[in-house]
VOBA-1610 file (N, C-alpha, C; in pm, whole numbers, padded with zeros to 5 digits, always signed):
BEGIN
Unk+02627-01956-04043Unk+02679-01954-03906Unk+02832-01952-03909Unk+02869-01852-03814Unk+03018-01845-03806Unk+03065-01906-03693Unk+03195-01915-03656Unk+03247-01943-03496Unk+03388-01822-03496Unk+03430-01731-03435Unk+03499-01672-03432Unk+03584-01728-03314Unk+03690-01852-03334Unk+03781-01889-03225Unk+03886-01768-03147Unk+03910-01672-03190Unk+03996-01613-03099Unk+03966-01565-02965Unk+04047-01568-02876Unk+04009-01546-02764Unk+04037-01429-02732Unk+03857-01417-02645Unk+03792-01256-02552Unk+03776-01228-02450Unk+03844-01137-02411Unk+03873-01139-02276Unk+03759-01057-02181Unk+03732-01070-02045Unk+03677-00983-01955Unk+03763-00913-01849Unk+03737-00817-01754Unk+03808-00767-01688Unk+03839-00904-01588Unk+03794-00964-01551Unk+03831-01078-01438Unk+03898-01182-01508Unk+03951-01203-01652Unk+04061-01271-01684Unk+04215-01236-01747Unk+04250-01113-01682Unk+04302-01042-01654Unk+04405-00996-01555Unk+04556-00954-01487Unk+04557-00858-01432Unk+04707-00781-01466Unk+04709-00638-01454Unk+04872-00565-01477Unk+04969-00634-01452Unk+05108-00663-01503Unk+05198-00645-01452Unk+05262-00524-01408Unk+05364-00543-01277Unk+05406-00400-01248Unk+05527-00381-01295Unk+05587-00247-01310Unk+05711-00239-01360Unk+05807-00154-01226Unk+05892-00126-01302Unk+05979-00065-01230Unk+05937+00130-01251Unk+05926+00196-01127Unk+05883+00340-01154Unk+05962+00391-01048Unk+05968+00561-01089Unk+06080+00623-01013Unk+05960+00690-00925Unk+05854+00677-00887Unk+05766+00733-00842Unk+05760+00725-00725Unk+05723+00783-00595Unk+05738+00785-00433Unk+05620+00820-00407Unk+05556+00866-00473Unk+05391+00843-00412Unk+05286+00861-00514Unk+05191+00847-00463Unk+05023+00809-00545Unk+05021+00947-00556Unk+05047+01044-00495Unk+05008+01225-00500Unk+05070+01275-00565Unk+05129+01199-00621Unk+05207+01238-00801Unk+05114+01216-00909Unk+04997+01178-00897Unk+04961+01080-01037Unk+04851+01242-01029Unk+04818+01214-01165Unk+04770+01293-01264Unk+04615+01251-01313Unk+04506+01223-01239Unk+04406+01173-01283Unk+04332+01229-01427Unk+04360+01362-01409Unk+04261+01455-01486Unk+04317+01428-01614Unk+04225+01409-01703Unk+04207+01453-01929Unk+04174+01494-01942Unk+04262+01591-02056Unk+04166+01686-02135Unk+04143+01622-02332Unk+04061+01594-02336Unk+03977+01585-02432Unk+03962+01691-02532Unk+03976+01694-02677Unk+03930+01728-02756Unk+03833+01645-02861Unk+03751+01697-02866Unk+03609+01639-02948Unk+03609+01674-03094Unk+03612+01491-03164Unk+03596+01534-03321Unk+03526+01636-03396Unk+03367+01623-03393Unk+03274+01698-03437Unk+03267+01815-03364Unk+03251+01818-03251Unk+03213+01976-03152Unk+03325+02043-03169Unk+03431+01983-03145Unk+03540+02114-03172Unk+03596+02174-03038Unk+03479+02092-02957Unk+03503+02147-02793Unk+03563+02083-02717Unk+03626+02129-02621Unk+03733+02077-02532Unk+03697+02042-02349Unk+03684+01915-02321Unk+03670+01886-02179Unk+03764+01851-02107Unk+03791+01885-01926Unk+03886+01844-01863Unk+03820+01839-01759Unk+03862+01719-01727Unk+03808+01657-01576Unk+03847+01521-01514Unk+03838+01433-01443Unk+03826+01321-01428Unk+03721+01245-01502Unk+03762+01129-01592Unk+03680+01069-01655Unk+03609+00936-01623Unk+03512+00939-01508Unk+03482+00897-01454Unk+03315+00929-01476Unk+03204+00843-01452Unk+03040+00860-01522Unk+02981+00790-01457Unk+02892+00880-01369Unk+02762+00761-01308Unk+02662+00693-01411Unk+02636+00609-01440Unk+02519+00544-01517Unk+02391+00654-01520Unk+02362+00647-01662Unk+02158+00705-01637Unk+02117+00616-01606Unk+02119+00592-01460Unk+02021+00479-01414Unk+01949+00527-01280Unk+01827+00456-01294Unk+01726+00572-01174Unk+01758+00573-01061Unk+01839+00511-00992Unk+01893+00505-00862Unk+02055+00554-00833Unk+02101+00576-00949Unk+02220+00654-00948Unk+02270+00781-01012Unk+02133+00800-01108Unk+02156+00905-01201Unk+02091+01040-01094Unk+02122+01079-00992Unk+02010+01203-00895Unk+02104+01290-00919Unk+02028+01443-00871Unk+02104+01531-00871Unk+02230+01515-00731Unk+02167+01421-00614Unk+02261+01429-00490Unk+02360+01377-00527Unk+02361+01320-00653Unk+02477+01235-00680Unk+02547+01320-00787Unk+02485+01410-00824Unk+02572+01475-00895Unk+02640+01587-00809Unk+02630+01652-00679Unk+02674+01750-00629Unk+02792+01673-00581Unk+02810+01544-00515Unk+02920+01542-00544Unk+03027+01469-00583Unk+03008+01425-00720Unk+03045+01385-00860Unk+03149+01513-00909Unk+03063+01610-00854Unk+03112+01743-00926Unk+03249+01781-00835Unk+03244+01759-00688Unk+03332+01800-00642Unk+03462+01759-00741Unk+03469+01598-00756Unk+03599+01544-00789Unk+03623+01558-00939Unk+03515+01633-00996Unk+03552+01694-01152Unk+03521+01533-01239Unk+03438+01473-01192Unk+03313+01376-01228Unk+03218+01413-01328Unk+03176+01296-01406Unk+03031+01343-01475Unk+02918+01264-01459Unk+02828+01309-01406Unk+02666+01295-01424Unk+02642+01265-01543Unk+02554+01133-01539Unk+02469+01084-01657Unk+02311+01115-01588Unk+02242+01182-01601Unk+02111+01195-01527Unk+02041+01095-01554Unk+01964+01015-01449Unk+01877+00927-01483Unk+01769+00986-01607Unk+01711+00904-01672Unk+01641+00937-01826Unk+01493+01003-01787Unk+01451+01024-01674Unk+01325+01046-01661Unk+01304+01204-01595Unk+01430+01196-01590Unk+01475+01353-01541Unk+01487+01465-01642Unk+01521+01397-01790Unk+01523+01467-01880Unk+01406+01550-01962Unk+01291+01477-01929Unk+01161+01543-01979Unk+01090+01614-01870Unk+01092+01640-01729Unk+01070+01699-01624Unk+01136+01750-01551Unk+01255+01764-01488Unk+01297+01853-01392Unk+01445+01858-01413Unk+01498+01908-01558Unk+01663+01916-01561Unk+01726+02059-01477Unk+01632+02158-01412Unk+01646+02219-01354Unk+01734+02178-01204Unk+01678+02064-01177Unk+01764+02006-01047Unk+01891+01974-01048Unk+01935+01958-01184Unk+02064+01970-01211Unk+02141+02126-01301Unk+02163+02191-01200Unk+02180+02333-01226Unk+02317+02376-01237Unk+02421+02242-01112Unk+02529+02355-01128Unk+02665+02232-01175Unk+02748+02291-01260Unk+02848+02184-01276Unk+02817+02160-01432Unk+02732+02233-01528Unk+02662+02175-01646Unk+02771+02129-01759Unk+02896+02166-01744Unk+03023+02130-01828Unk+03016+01976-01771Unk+02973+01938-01701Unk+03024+01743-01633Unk+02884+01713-01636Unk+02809+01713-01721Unk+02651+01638-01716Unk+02635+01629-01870Unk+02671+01485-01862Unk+02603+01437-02026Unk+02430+01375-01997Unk+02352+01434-02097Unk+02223+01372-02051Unk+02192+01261-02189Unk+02158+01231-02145Unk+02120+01034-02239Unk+01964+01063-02253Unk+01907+00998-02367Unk+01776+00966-02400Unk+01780+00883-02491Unk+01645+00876-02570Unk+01635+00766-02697Unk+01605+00820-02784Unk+01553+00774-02894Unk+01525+00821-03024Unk+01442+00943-03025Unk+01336+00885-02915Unk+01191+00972-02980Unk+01245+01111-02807Unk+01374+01122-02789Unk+01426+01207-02725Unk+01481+01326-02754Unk+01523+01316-02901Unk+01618+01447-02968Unk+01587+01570-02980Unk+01457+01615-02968Unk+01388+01745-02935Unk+01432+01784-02821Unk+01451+01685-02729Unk+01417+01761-02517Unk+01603+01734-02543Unk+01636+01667-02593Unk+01821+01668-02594Unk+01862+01816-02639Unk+01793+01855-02758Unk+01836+01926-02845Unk+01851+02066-02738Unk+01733+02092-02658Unk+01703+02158-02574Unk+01795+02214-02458Unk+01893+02097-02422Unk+02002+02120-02288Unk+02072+02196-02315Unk+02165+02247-02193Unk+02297+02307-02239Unk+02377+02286-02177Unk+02410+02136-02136Unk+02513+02066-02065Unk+02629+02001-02134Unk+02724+01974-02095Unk+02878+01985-02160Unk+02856+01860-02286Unk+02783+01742-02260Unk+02742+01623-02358Unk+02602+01620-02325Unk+02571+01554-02469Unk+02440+01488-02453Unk+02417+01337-02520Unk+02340+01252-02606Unk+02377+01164-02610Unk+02249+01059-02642Unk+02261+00951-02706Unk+02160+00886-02774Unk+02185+00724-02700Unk+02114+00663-02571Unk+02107+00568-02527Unk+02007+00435-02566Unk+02034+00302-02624Unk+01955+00202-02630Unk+02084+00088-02616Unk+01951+00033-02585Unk+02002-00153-02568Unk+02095-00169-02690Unk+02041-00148-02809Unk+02085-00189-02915Unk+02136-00101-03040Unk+02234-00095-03030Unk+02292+00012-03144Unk+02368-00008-03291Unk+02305-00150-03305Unk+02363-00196-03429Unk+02251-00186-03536Unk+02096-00106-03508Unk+02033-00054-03637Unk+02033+00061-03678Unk+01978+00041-03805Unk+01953+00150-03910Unk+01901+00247-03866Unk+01812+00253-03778Unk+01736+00351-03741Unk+01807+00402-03626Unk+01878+00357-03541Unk+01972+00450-03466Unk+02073+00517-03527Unk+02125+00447-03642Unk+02230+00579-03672Unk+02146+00632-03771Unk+02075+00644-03798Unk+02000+00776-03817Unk+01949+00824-03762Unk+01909+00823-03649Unk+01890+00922-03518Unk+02045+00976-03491Unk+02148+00900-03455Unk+02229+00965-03454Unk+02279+01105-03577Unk+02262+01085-03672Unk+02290+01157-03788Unk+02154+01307-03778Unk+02100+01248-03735Unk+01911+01355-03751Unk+01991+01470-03627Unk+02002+01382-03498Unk+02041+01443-03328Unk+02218+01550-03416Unk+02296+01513-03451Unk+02401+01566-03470Unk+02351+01687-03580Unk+02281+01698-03697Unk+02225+01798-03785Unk+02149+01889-03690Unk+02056+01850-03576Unk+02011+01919-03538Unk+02113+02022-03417Unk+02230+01932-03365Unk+02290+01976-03289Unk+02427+01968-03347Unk+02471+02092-03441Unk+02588+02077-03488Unk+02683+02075-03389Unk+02705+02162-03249Unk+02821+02197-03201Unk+02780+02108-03032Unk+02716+02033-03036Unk+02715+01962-02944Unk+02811+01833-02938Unk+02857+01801-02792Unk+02960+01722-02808Unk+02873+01544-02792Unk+02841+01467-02884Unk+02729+01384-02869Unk+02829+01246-02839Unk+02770+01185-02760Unk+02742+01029-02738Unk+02697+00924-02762Unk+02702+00803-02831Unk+02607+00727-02875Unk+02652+00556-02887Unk+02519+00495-02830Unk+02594+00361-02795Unk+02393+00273-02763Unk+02437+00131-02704Unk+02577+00097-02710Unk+02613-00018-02811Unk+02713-00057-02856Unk+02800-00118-02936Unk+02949-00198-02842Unk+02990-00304-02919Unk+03091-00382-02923Unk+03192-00389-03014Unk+03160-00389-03079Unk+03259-00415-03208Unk+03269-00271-03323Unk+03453-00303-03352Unk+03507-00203-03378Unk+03443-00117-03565Unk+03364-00233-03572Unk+03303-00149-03765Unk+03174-00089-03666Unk+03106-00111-03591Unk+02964-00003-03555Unk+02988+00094-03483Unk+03097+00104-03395Unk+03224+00200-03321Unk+03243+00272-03463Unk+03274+00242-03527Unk+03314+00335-03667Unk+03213+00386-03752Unk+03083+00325-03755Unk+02986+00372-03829Unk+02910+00529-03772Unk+02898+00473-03626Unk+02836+00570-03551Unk+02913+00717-03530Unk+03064+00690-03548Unk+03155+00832-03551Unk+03109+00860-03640Unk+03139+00805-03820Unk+03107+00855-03900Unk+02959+00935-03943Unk+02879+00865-03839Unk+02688+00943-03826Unk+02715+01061-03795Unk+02812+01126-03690Unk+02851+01195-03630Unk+02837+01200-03461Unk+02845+01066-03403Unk+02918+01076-03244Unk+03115+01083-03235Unk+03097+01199-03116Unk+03214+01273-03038Unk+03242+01117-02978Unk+03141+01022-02889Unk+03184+00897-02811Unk+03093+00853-02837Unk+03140+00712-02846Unk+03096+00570-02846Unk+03087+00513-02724Unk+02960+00462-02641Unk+02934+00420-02575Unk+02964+00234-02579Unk+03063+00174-02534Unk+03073+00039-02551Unk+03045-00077-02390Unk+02926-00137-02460Unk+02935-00303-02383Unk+02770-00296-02388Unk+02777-00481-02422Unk+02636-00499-02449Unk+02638-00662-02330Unk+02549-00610-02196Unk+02535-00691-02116Unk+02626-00742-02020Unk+02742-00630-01993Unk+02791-00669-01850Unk+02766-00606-01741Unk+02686-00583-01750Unk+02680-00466-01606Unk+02575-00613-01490Unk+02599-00546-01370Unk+02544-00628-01320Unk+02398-00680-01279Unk+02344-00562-01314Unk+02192-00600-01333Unk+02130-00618-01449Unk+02223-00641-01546Unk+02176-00701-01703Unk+02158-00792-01734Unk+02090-00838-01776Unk+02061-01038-01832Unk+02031-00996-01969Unk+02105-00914-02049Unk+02055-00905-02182Unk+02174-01114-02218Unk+02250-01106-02146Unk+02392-01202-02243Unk+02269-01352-02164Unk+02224-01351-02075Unk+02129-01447-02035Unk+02025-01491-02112Unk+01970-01367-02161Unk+01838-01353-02242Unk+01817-01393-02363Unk+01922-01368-02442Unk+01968-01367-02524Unk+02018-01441-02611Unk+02185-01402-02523Unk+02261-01489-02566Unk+02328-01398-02640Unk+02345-01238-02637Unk+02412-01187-02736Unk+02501-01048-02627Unk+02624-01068-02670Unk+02745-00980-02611Unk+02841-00995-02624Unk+02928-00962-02560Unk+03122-00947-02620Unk+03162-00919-02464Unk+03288-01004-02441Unk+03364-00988-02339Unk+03431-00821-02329Unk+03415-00764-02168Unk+03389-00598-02184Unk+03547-00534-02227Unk+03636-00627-02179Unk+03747-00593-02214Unk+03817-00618-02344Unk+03787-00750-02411Unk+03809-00722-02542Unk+03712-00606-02620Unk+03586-00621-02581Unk+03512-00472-02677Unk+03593-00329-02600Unk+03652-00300-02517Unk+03708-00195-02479Unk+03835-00156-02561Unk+03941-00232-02594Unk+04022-00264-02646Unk+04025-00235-02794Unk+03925-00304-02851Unk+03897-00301-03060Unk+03803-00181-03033Unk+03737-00182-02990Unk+03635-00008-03011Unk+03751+00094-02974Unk+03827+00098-02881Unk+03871+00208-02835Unk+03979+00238-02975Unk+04053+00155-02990Unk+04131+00136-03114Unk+04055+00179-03201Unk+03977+00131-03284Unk+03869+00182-03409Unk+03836+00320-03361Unk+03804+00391-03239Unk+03766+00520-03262Unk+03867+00613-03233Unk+03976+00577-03135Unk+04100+00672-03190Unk+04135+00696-03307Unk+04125+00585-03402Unk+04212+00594-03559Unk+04116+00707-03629Unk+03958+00714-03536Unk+03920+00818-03656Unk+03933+00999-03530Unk+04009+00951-03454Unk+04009+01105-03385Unk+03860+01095-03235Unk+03813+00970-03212Unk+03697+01014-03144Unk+03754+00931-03033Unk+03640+00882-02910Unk+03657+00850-02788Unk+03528+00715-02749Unk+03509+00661-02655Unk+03474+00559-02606Unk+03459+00588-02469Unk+03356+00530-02439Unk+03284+00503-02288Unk+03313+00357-02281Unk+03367+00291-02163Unk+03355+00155-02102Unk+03217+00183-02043Unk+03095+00054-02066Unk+02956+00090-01986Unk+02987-00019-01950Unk+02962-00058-01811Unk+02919-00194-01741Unk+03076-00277-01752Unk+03042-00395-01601Unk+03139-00459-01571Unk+03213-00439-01488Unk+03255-00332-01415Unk+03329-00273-01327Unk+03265-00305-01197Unk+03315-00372-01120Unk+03271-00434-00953Unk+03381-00381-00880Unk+03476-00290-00915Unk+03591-00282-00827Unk+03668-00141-00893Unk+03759-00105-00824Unk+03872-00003-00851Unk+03949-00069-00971Unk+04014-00197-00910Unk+04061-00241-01042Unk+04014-00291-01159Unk+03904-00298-01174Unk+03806-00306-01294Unk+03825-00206-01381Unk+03805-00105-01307Unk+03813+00083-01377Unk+03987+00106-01401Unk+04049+00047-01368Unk+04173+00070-01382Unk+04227-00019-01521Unk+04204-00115-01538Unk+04171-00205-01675Unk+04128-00119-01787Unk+04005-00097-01738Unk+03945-00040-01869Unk+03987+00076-01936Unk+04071+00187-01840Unk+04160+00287-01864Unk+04285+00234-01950Unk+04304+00105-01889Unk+04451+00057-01936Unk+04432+00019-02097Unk+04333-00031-02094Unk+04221-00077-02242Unk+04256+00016-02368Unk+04240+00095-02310Unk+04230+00256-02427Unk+04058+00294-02416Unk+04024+00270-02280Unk+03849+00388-02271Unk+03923+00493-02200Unk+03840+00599-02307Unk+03853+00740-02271Unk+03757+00787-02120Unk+03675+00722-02122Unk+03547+00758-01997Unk+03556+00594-01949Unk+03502+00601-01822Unk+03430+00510-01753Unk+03303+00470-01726Unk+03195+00454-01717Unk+03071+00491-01681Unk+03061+00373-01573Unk+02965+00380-01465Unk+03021+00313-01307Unk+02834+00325-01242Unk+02744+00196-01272Unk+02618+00164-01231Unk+02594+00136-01095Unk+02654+00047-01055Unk+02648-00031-00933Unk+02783+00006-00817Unk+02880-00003-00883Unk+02948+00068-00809Unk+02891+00224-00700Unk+02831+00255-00772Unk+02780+00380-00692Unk+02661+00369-00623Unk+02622+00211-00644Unk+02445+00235-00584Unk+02506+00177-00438Unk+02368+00175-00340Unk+02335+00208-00197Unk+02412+00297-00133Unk+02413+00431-00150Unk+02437+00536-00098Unk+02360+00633-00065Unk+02357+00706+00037Unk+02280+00855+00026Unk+02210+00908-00048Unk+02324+00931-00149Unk+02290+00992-00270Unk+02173+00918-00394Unk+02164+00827-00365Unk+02059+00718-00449Unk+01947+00725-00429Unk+01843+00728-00515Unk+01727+00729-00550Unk+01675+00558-00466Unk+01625+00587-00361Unk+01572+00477-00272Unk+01580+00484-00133Unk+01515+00419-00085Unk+01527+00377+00066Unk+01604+00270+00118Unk+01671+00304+00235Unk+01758+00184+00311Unk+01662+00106+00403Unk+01664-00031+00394Unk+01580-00107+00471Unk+01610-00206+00471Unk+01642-00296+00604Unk+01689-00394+00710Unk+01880-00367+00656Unk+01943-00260+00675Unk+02043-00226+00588Unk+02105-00238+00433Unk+01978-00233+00382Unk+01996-00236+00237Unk+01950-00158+00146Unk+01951-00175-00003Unk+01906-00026-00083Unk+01899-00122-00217Unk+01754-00109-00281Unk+01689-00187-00405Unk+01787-00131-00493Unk+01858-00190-00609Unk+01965-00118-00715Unk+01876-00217-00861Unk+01861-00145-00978Unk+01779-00209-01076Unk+01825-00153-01220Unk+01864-00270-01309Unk+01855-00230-01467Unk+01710-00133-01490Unk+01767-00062-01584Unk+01690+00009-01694Unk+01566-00075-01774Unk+01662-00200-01764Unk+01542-00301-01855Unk+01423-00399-01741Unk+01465-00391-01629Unk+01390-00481-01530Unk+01265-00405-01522Unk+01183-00510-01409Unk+01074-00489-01449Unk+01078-00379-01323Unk+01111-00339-01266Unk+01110-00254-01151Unk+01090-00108-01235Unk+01200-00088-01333Unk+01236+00035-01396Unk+01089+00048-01496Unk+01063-00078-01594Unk+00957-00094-01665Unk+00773-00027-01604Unk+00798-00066-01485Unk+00663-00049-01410Unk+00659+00134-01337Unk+00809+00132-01307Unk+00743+00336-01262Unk+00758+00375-01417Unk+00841+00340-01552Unk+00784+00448-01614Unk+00692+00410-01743Unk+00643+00283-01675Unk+00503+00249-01821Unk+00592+00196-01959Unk+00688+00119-01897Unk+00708+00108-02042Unk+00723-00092-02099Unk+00565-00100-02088Unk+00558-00279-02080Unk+00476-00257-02214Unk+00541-00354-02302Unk+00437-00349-02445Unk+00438-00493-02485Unk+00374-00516-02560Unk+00286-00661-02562Unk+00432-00782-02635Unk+00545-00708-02676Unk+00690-00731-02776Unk+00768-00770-02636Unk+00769-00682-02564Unk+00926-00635-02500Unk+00935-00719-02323Unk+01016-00796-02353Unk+01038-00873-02172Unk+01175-00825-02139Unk+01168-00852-02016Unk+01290-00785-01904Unk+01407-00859-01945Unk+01493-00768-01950Unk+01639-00776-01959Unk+01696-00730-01895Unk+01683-00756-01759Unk+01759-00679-01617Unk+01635-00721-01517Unk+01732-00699-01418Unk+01724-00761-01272Unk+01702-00613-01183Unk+01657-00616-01079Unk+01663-00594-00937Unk+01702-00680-00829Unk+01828-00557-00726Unk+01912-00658-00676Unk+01896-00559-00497Unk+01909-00625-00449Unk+01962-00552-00313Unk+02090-00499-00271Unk+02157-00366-00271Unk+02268-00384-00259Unk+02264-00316-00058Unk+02449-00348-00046Unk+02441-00325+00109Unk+02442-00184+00105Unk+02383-00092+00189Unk+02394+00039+00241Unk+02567+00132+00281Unk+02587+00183+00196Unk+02697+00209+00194Unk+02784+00318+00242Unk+02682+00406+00300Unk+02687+00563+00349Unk+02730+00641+00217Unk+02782+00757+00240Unk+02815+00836+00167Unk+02850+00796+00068Unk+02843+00856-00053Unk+02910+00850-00183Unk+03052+00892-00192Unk+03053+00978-00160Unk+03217+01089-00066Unk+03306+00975-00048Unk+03300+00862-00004Unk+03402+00754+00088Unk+03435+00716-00036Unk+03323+00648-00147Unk+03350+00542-00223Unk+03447+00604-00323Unk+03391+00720-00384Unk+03463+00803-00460Unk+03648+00810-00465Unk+03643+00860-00313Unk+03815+00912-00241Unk+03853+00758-00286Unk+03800+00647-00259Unk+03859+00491-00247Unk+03884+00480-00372Unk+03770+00472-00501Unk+03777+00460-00649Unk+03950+00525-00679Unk+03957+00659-00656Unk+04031+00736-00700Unk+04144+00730-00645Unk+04156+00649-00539Unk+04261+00625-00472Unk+04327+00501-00524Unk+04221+00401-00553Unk+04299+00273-00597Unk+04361+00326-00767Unk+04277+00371-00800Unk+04326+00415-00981Unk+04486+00464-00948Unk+04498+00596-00863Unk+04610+00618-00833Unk+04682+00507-00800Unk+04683+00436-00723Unk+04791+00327-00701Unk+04828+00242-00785Unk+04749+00184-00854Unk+04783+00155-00998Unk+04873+00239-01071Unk+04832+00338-01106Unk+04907+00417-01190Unk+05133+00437-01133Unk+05090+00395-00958Unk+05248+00401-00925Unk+05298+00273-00941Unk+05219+00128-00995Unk+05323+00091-01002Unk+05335-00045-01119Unk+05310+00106-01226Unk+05344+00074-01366Unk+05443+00175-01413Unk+05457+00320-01315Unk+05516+00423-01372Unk+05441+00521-01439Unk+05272+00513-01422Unk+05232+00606-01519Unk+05194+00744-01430Unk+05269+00840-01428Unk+05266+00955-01354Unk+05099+01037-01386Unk+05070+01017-01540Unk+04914+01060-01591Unk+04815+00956-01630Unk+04692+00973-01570Unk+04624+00862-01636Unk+04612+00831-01783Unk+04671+00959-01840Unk+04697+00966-02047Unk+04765+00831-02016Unk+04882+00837-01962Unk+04983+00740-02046Unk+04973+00580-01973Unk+04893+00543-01900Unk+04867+00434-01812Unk+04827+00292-01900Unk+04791+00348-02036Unk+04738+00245-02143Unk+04912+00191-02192Unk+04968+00331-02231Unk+05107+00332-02297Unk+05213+00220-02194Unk+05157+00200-01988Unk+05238+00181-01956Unk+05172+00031-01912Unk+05077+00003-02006Unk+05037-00166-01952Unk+05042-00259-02007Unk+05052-00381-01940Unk+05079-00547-02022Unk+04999-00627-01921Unk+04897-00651-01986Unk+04807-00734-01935Unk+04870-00899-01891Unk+04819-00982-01843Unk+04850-01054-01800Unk+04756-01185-01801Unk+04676-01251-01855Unk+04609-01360-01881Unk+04632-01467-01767Unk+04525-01445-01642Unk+04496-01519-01462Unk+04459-01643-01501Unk+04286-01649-01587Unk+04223-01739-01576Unk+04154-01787-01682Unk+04277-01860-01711Unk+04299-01973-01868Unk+04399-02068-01839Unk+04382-02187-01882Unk+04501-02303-01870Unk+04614-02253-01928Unk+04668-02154-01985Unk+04794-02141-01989Unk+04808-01952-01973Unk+04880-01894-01889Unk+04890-01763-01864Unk+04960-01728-01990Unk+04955-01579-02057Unk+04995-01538-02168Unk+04999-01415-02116Unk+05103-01308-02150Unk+05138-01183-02164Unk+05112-01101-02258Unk+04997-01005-02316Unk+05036-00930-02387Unk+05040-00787-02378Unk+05116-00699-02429Unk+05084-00541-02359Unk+05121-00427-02484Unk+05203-00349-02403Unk+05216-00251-02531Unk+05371-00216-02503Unk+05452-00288-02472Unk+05610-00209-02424Unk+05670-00236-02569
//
């Protein structure tokens, strides 16, 4: 048994300091990256921004318009073996996610990413799925997660993932860190993964944790290349559900809600996620302009004219600990 005393941070112990910027408005800032990919060789530009594969946020309504703002679609996982046809247009901004016994119907797409999703990505047998999925798909730009820490962030590039999918149990309908008892604060794993996979040329997904604009603005500041955004996007229109007494059912992958439409209860495996009610939110359209609006404001007033350099222009700030501490990158 070890104890690792250093201290790990989450996005809520946390916040920017601002600096001084010559900037006069938010309609200066620069949301969009362009990406180049280790293994594929291929090049993406868009806003890096990701709905969850999760069944109530992963729809095609949510991808039409995801797409407007140069967004990417994670398709919910059940979409992938039956109707990827519904997702037809925009196929450069749709990474599709599955599991192991998925790499055939992956192999199959022809959307800008694709990508190898589980709870747990610290075995043997996933990075060799990862390694099997990349042989089979040399020039695909692949994904694979999720992970915390910066040596399985490094193992899995070396399998051959383009991104590393990072955080194990913050999202808000997860009770894996309940269940358990096993995870990493999202902002320190954002931070050492993102670090470990720049040094080898690759990229990082922040998954889970984000309740806010400034959540997503953190995790950018972090060094994540992508965002990926669960709950944030649920009770909308666009969501897979019904509104009732003004509300809209929102559910982990691992709950038993998700477990029961797609059969997947075995005599081993108990729930690690919740079903929650969230409030009815109208359009997706509103939340989006707001997301992208607060990121921008951030970005004016640190000085970072591009969301590239917004990491280059931050110093975190340590809220909620008995003694506040500064650290950043100036």
């Amino acid at each position: 048994m070890l104890v690792n005393e250093e201290i790990k941070l989450d996005y809520s112990d946390v916040l920017i300091r601002p600096k001084r910027s010559t900037m006069s408005s938010r309609g200066e800032v620069n949301l969009e990256r362009t990406h180049n990919f280790l293994w594929s060789k291929k090049k993406w530009t868009g806003i890096p921004i990701m709905s969850s594969n999760m069944d109530t946020v992963g729809t095609p309504a949510m991808h039409k318009v995801l797409s407007k703002y140069k967004l990417i679609t994670c398709p919910a996982k059940h979409h992938l073996k039956k109707d990827q046809g519904k997702f037809k247009k925009g196929k450069a901004n749709i990474c599709w996610f599955g599991g192991i016994d998925d790499i055939n119907n992956l192999a199959k797409t022809a959307s800008g990413f694709i990508g190898l999703d589980v709870a747990n990505g610290y075995t043997i047998k996933f990075v060799d799925a990862v390694k099997k999925l990349r042989d089979k798909c040399p020039d695909a730009t692949i994904a694979a997660g999720n992970v915390v820490t910066a040596d399985m962030t490094q193992e899995l590039i070396l399998a051959g993932a383009d991104i590393v999918k990072v955080g194990i149990g913050p999202g808000s309908v997860c009770t894996t860190r309940i269940k358990t008892g096993i995870g990493y604060p999202q902002l320190s794993a954002v931070i050492e993964c993102a670090d470990a996979a720049h040094g080898l040329d690759a990229h990082i997904i922040a998954d889970g944790g984000c309740v806010n604009s400034g959540d997503i603005v953190k995790a950018f500041a972090a060094g994540a290349d992508f965002v990926m955004l669960g709950g944030m996007l649920a009770g909308h229109d666009e969501c897979d559900g019904k509104v009732e007494n003004g509300v809209m059912k929102f559910y982990g992958m691992a709950s038993e809600s998700a477990m029961s439409r797609h059969g997947n209860h075995n005599a081993y495996r108990g729930v690690e996620g919740k079903t929650v009610e969230v409030e009815y939110r109208g359009k997706a359209d509103d939340t989006i302009k707001d997301i992208l609006s607060g990121i921008r404001s951030a970005c004016t007033y640190v000085g970072a004219t591009r969301l590239k350099t917004l990491s280059k222009c931050t110093t975190f700030v340590r809220v909620n600990n008995t003694h506040n501490t500064i650290f950043g990158t100036e």
